[in-house]
N, CA, C and O atoms as a GROMACS GRO file, in nm:
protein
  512
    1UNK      N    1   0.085  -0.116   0.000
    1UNK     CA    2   0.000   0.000   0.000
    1UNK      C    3   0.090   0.123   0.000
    1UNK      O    4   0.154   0.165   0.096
    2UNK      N    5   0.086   0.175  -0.122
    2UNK     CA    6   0.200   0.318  -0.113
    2UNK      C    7   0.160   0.396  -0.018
    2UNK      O    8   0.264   0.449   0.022
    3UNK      N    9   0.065   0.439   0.049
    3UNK     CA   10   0.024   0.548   0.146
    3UNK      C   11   0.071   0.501   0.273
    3UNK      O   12   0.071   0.590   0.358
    4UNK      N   13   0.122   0.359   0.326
    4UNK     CA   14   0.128   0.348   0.439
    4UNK      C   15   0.303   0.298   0.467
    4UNK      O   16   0.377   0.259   0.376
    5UNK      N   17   0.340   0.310   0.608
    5UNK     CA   18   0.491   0.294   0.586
    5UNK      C   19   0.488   0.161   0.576
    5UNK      O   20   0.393   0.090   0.542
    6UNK      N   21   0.650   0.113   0.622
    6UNK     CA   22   0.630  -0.083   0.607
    6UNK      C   23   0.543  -0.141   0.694
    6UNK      O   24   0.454  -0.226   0.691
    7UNK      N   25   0.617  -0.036   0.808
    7UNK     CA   26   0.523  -0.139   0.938
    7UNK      C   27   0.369  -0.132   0.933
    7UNK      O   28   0.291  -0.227   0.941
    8UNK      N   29   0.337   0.012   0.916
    8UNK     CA   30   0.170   0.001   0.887
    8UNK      C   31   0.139  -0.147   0.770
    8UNK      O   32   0.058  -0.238   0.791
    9UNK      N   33   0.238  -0.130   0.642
    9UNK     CA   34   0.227  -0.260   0.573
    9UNK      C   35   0.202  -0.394   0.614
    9UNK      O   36   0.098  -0.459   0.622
   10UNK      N   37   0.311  -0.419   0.637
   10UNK     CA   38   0.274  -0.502   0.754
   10UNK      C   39   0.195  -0.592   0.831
   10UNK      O   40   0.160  -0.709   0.816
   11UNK      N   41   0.168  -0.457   0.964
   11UNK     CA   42   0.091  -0.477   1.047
   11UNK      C   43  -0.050  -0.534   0.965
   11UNK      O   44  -0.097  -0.640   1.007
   12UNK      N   45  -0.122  -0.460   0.840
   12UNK     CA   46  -0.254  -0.432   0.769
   12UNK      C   47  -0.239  -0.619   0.768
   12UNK      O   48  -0.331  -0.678   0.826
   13UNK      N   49  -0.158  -0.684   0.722
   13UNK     CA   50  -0.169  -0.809   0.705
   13UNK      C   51  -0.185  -0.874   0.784
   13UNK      O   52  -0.241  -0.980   0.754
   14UNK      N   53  -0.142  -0.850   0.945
   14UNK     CA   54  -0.190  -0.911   1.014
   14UNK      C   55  -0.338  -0.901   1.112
   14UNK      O   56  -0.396  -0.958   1.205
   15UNK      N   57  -0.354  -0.753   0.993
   15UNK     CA   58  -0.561  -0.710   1.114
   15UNK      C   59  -0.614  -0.862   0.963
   15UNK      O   60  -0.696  -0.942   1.008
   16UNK      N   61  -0.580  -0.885   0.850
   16UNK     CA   62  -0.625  -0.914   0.736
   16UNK      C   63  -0.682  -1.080   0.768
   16UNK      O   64  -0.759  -1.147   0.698
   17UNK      N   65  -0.610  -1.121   0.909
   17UNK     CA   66  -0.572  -1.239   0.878
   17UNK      C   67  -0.579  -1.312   1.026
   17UNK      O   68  -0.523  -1.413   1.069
   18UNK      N   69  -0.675  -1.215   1.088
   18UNK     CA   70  -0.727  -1.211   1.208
   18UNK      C   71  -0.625  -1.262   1.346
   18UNK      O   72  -0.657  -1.323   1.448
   19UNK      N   73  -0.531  -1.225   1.314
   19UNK     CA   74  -0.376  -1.231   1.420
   19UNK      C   75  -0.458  -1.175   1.542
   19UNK      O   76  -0.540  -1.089   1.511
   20UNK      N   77  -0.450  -1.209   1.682
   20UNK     CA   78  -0.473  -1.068   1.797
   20UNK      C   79  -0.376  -0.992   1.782
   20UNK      O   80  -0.254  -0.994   1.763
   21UNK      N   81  -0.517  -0.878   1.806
   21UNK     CA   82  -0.382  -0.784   1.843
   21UNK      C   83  -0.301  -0.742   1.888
   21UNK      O   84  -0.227  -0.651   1.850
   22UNK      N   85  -0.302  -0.821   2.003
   22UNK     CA   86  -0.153  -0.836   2.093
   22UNK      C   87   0.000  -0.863   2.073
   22UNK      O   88   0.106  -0.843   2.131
   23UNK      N   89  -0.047  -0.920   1.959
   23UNK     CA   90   0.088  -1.019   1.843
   23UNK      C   91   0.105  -0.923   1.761
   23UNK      O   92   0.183  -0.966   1.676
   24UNK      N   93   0.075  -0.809   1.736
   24UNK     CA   94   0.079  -0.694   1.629
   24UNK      C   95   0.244  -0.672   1.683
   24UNK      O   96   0.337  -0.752   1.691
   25UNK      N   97   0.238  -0.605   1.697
   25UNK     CA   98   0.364  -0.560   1.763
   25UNK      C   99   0.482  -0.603   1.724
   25UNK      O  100   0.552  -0.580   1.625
   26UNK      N  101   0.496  -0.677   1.832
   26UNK     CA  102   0.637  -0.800   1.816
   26UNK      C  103   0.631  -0.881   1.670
   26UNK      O  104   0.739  -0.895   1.614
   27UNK      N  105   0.553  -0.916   1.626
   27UNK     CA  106   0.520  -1.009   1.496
   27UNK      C  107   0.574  -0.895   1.382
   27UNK      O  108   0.660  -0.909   1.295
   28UNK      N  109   0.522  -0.817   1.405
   28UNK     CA  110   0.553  -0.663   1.326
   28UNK      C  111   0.732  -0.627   1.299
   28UNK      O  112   0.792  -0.628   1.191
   29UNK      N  113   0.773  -0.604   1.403
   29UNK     CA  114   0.948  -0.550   1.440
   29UNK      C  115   0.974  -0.709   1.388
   29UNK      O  116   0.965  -0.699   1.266
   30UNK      N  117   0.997  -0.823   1.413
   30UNK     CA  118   1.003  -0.934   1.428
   30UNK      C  119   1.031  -0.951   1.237
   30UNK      O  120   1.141  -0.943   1.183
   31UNK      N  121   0.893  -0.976   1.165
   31UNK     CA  122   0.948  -1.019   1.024
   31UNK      C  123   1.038  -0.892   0.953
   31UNK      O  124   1.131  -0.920   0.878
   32UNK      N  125   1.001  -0.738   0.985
   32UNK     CA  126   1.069  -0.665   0.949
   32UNK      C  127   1.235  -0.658   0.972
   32UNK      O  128   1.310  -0.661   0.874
   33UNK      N  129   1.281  -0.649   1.090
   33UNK     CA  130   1.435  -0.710   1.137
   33UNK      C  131   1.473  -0.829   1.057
   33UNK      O  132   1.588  -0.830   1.013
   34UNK      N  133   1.387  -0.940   1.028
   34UNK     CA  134   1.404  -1.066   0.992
   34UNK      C  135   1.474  -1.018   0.842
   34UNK      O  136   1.579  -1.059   0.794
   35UNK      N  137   1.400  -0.940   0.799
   35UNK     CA  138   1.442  -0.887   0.625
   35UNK      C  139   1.514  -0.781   0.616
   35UNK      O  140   1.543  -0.739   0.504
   36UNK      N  141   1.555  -0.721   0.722
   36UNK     CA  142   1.691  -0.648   0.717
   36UNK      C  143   1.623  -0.534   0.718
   36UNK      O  144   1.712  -0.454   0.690
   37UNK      N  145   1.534  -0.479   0.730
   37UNK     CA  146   1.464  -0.351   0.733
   37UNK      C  147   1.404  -0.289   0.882
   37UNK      O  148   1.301  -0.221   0.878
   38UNK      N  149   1.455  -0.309   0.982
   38UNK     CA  150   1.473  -0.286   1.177
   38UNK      C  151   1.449  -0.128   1.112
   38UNK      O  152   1.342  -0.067   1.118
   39UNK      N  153   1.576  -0.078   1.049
   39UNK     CA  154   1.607   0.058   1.085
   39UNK      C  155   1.523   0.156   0.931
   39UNK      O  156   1.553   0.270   0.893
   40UNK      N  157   1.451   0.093   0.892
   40UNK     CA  158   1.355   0.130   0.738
   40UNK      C  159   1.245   0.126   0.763
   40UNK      O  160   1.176   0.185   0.680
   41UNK      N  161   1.181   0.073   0.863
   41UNK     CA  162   1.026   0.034   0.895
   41UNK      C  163   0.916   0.110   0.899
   41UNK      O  164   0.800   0.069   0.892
   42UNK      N  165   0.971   0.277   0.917
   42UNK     CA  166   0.886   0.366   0.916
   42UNK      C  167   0.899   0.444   0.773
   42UNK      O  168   0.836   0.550   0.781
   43UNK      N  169   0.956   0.428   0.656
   43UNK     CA  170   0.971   0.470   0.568
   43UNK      C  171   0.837   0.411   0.459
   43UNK      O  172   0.804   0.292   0.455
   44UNK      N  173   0.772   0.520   0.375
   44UNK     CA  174   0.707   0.503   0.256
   44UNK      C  175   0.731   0.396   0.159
   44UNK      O  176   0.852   0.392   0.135
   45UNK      N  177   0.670   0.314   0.096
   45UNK     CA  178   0.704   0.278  -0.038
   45UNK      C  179   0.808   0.361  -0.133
   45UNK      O  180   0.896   0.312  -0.204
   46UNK      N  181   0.778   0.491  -0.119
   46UNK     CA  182   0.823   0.544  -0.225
   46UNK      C  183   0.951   0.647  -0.183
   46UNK      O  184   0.989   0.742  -0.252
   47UNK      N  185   1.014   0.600  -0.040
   47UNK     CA  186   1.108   0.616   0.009
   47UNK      C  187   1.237   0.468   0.058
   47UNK      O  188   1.319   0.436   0.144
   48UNK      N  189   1.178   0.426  -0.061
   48UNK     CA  190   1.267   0.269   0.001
   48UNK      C  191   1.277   0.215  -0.161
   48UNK      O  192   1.197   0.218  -0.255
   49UNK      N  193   1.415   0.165  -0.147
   49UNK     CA  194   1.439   0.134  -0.321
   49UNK      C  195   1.294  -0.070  -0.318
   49UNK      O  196   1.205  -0.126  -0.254
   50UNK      N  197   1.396  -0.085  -0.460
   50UNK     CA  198   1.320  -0.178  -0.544
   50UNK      C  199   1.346  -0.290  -0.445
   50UNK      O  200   1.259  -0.377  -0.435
   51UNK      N  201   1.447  -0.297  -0.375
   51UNK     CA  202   1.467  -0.436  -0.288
   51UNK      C  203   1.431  -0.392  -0.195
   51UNK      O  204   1.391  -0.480  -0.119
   52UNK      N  205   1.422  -0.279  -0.151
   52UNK     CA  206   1.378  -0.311   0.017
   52UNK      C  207   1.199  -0.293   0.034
   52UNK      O  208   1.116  -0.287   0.125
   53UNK      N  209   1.202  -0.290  -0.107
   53UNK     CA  210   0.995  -0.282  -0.182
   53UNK      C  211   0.949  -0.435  -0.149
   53UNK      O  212   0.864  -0.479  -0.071
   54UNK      N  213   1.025  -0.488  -0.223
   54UNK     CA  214   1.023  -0.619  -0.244
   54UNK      C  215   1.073  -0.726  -0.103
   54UNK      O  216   1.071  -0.847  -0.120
   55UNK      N  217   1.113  -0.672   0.023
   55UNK     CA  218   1.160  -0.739   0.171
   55UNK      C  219   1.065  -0.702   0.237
   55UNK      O  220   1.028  -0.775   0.328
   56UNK      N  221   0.974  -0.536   0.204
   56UNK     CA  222   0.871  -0.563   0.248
   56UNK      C  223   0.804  -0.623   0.269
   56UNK      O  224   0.774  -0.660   0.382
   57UNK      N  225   0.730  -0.673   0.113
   57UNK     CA  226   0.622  -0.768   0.049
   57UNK      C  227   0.666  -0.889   0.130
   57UNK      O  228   0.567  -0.930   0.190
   58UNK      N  229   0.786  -0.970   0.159
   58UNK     CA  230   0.805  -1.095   0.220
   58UNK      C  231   0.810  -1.050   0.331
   58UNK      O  232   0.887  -1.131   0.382
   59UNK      N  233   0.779  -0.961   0.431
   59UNK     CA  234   0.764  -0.914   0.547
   59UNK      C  235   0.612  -0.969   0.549
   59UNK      O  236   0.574  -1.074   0.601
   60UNK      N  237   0.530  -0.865   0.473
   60UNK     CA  238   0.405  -0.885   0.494
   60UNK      C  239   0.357  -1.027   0.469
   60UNK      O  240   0.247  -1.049   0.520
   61UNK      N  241   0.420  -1.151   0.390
   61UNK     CA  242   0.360  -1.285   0.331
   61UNK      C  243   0.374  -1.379   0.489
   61UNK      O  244   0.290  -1.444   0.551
   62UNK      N  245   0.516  -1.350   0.517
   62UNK     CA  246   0.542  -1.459   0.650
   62UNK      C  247   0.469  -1.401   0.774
   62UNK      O  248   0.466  -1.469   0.877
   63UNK      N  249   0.406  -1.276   0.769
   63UNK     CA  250   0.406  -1.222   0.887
   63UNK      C  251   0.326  -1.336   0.971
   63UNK      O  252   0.366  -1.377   1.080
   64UNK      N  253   0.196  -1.386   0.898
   64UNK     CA  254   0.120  -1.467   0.951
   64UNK      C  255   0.111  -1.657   0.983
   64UNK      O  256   0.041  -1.751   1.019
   65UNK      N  257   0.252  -1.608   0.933
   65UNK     CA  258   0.330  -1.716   0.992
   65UNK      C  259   0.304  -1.857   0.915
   65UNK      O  260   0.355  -1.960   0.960
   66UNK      N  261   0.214  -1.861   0.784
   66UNK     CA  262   0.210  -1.975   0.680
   66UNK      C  263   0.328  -2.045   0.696
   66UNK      O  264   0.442  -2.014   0.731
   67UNK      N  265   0.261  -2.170   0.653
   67UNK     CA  266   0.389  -2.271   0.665
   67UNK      C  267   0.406  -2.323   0.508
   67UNK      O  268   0.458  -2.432   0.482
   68UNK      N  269   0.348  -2.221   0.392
   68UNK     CA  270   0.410  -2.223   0.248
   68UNK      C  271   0.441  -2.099   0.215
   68UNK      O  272   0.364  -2.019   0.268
   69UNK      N  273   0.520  -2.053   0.151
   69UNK     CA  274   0.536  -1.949   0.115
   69UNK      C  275   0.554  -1.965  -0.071
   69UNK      O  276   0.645  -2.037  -0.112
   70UNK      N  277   0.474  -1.904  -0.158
   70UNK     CA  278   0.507  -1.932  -0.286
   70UNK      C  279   0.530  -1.766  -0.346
   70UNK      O  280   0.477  -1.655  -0.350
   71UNK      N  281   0.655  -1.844  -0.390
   71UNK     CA  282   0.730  -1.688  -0.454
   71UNK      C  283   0.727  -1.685  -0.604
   71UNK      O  284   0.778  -1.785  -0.656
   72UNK      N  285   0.690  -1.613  -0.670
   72UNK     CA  286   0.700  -1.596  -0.816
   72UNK      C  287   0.787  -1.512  -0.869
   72UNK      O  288   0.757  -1.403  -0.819
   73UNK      N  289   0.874  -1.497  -0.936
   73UNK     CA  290   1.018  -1.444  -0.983
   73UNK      C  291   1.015  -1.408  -0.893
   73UNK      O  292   0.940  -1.312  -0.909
   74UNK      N  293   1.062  -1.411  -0.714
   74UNK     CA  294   1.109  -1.292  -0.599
   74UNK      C  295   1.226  -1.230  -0.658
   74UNK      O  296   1.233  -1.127  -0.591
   75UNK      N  297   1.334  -1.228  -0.748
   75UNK     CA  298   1.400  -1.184  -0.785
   75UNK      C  299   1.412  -1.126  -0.902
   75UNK      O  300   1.523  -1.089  -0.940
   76UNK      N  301   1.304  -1.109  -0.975
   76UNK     CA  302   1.295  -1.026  -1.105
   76UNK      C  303   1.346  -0.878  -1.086
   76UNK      O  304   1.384  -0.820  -0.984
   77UNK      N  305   1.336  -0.834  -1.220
   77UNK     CA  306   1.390  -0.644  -1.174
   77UNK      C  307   1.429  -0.627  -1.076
   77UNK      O  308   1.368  -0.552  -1.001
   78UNK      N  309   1.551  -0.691  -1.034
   78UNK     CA  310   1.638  -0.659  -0.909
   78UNK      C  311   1.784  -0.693  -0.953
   78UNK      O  312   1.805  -0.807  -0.995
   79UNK      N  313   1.875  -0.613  -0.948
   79UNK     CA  314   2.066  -0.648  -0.961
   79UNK      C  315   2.097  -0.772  -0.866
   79UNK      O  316   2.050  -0.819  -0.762
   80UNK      N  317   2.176  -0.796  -0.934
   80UNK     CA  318   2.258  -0.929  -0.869
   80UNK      C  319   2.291  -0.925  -0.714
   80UNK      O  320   2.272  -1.029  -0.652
   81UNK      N  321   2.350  -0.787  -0.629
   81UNK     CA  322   2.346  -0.814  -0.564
   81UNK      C  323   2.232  -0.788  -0.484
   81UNK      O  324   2.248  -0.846  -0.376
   82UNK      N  325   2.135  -0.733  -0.488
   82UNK     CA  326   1.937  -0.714  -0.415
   82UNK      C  327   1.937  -0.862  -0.443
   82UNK      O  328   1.956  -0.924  -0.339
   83UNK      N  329   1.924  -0.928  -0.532
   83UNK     CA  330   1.870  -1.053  -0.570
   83UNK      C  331   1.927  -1.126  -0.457
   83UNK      O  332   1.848  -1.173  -0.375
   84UNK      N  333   2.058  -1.142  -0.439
   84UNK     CA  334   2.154  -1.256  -0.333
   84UNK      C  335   2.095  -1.175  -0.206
   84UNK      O  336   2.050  -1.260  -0.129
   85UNK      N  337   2.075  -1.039  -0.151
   85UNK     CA  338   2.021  -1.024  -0.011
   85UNK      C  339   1.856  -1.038  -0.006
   85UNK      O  340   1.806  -1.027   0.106
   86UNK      N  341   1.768  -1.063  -0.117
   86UNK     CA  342   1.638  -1.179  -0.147
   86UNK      C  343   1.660  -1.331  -0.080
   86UNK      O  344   1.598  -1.392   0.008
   87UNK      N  345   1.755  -1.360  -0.149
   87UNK     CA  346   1.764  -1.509  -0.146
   87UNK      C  347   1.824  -1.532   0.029
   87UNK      O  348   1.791  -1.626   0.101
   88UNK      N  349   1.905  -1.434   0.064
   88UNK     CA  350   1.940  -1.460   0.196
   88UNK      C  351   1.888  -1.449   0.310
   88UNK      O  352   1.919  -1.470   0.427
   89UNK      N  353   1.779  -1.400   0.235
   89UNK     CA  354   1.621  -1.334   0.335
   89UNK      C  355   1.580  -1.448   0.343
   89UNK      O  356   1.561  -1.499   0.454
   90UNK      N  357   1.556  -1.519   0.217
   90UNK     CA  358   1.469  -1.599   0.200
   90UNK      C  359   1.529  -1.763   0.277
   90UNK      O  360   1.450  -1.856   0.295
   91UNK      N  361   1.657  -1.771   0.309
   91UNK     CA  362   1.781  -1.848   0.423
   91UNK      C  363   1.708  -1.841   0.456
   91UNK      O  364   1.606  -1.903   0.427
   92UNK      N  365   1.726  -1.739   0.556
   92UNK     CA  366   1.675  -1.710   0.714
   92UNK      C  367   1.531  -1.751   0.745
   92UNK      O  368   1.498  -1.826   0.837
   93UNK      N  369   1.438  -1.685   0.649
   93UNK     CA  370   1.349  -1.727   0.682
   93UNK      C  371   1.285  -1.882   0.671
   93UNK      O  372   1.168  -1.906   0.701
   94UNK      N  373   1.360  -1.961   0.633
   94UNK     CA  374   1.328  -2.141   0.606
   94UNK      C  375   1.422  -2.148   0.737
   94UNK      O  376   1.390  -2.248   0.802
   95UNK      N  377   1.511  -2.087   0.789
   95UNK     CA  378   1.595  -2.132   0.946
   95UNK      C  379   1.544  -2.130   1.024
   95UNK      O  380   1.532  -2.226   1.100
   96UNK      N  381   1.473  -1.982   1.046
   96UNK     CA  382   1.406  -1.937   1.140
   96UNK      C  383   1.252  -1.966   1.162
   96UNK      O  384   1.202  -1.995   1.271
   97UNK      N  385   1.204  -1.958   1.080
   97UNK     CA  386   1.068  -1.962   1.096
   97UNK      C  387   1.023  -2.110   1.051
   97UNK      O  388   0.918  -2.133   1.110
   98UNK      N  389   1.048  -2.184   0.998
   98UNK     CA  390   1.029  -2.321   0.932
   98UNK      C  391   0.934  -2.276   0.857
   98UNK      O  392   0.814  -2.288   0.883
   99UNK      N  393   0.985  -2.216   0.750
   99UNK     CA  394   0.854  -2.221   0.655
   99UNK      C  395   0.966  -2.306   0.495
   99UNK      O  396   1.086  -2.309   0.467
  100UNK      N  397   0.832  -2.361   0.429
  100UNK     CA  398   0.882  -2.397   0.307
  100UNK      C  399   0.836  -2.287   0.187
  100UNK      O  400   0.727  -2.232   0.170
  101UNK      N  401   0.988  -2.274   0.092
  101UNK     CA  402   0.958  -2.168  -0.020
  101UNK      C  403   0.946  -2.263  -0.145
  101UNK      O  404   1.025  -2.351  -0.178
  102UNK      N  405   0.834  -2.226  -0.204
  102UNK     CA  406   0.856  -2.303  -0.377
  102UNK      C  407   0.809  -2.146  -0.400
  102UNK      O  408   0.729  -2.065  -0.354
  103UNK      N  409   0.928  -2.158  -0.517
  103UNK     CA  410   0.968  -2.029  -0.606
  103UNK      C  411   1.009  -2.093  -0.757
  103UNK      O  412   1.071  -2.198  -0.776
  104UNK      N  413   0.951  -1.992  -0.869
  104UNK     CA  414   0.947  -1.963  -0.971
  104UNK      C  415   1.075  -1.885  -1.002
  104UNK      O  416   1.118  -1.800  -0.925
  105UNK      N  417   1.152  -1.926  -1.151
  105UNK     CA  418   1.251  -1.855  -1.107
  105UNK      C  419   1.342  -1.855  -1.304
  105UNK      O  420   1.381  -1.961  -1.355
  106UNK      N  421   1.353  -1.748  -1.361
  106UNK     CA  422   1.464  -1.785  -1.475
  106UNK      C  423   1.591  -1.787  -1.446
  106UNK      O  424   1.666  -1.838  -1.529
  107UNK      N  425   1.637  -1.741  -1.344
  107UNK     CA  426   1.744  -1.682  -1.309
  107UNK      C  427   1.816  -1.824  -1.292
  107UNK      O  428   1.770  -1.902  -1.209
  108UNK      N  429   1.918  -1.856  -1.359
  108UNK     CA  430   2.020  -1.976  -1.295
  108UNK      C  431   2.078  -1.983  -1.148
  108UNK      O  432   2.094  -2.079  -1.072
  109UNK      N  433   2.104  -1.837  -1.134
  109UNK     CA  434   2.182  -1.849  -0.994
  109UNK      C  435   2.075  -1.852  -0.853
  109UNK      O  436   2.096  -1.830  -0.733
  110UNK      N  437   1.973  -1.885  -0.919
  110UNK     CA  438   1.906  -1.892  -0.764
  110UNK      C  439   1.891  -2.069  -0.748
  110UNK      O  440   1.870  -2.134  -0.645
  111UNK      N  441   1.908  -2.117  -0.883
  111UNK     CA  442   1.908  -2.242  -0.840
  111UNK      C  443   2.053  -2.310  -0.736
  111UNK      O  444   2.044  -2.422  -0.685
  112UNK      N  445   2.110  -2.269  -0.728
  112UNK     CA  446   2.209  -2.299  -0.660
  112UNK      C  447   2.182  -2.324  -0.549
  112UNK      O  448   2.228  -2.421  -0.489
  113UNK      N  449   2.101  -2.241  -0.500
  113UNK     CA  450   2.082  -2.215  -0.327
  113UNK      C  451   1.984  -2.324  -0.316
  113UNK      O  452   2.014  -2.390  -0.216
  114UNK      N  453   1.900  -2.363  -0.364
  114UNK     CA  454   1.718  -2.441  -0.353
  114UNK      C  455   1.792  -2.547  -0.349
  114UNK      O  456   1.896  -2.575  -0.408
  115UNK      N  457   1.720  -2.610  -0.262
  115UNK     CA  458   1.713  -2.737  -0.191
  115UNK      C  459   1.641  -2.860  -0.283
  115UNK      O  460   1.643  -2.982  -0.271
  116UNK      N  461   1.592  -2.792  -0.354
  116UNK     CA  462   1.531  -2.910  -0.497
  116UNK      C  463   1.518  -2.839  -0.632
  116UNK      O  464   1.514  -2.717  -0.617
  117UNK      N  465   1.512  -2.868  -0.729
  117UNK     CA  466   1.507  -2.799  -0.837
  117UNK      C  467   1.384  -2.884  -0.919
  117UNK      O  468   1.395  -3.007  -0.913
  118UNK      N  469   1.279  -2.836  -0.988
  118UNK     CA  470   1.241  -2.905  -1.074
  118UNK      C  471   1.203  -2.818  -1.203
  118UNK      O  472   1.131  -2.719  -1.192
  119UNK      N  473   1.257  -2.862  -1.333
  119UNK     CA  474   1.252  -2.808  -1.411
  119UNK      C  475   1.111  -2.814  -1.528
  119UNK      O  476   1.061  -2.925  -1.510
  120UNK      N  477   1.049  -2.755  -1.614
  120UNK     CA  478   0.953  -2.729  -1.666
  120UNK      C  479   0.967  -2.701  -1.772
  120UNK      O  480   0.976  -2.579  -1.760
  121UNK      N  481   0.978  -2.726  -1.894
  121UNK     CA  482   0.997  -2.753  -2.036
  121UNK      C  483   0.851  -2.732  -2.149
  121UNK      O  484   0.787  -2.835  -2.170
  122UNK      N  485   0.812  -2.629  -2.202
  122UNK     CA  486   0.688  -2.670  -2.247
  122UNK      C  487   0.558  -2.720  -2.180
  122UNK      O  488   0.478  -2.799  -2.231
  123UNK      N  489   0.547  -2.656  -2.041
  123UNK     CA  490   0.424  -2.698  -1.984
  123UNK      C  491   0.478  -2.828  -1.902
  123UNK      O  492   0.406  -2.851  -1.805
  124UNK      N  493   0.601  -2.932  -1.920
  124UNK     CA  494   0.591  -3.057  -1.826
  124UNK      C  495   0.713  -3.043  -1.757
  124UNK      O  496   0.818  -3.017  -1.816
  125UNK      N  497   0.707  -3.054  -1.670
  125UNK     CA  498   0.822  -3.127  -1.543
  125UNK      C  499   0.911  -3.198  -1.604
  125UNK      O  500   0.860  -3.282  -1.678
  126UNK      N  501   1.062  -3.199  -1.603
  126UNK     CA  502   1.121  -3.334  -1.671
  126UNK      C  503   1.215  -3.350  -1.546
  126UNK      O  504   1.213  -3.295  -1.436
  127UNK      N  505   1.303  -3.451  -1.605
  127UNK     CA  506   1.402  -3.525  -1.483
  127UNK      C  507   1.508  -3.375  -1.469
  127UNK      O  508   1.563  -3.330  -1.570
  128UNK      N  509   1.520  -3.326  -1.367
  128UNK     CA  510   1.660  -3.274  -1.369
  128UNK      C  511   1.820  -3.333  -1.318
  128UNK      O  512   1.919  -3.263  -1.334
   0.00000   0.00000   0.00000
């Protein structure tokens, strides 16, 4: 939501998703720190570049603490190195939180990091 800062961001996901509101808070500082954004949290959309747009958005997905997370290019229109502090977000958060990521992805170098790869050819799955 461009009108609101991260944490209002955020937070909106967790009134969305019927969290108490007691858990606002801490759940709030909590995925934000988690994505490297502690000291950004009160900043606009439109005061925070393309990656820390985009650490938001995975701020707001885990906030509620899903135990899937599905990412579609998380690394599109982002430089090589935004992309590697994505993917290192995206570490932490399978360490920390036990969540599982299936992500979409052209990029070769994110396959490196994933824990499985399956590839897609014309609509089918093949052996990788």
């Amino acid at each position: 939501m461009p009108l609101l800062s991260a944490w209002e961001n955020v937070e909106l996901s967790l009134r969305m998703a019927n969290v108490p509101r007691g858990e606002w808070k801490s759940r709030v500082s909590h995925c934000l720190e988690l994505v490297g954004l502690g000291r950004r949290m009160h900043h606009r959309p439109f005061e925070l570049s393309g990656g820390e747009q985009r650490r938001v958005a995975i701020a707001k997905a885990i906030a509620h603490r899903p135990s899937l997370l599905l990412a579609d290019e998380p690394t599109a229109e982002l430089d090589s190195q935004m992309g590697a502090q994505v993917m290192g977000v995206f570490r932490d958060i399978i360490r920390t939180e036990r969540m599982t990521i299936c992500m979409t992805t052209h990029d070769p170098t994110i396959l490196e990091v994933a824990d499985r790869v399956y590839e897609m050819v014309d609509g089918r799955f093949i052996n990788s």
